[in-house]
Phi, psi and omega in degrees: 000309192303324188299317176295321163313300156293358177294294201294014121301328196278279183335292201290016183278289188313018173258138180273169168233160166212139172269345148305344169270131170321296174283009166270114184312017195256343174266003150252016162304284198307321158347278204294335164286310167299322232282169182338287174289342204267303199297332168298009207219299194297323211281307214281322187261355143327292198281354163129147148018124162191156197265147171319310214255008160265313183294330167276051190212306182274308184305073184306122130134012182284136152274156171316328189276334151281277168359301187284331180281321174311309139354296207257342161314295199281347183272334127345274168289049166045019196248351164225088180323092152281128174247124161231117141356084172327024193257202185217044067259162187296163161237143167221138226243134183218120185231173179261174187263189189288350141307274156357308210263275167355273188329306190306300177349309201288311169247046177258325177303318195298310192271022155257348203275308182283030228219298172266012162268357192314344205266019183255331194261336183284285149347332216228285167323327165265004161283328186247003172272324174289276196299329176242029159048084183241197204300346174246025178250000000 
């Protein structure tokens, strides 16, 4: 069994990916990572180890119910380590692994990067909110 396994890692190093092909797994990774909650999730635990109800307390407005699926995404694609604790009440710890650690880096630059253009995106918005006479005209 362990051989096969490693057959099928073998295989998939050797496949180029594209994330442009309809059927390349890579695209649904980049899901879980742009999408709202999994990169607000990855961004929250960047600052270190963290229990479900801390983490859903910096991850503002995530319900418990995305928040676990999301969780359960990256932990999945290998970008979140759950440690759960014997203990009585259980505890459980969710840090990133060292992908995970990789991946946030990359995108904590995109979200500092938009954070500190906001008043170019704010400004552009009420421009174009103006020429078509939308919510801010």
């Amino acid at each position: 069994m362990r051989e096969a396994a490693a057959a099928d890692v073998t295989r998939d190093e050797d496949l180029a990916f594209d994330v442009f092909a309809k059927q390349c797994p890579s695209r649904g990774t980049l899901e879980h990572v742009t999408g709202r909650w999994g990169g607000l999730t990855l961004g929250a635990l960047h600052e270190g180890s963290l229990r479900f109800n801390e983490l859903r307390r910096r991850v503002d407005g995530v319900s418990e119910k995305m928040l676990s699926q999301t969780l359960h995404a990256l932990e999945r694609d290998g970008l979140v380590h759950r440690e759960a604790q014997p203990t009585n009440p259980p505890r459980v710890d969710y840090d990133l692994t060292p992908l995970g650690r990789e991946v946030t880096e990359r995108l904590l630059g995109l979200i500092h990067l938009v954070e500190g253009r906001m008043p170019e995106v704010l400004a552009a918005r009420e421009r174009y909110d103006v020429a078509r006479g939308g919510p801010g005209a």
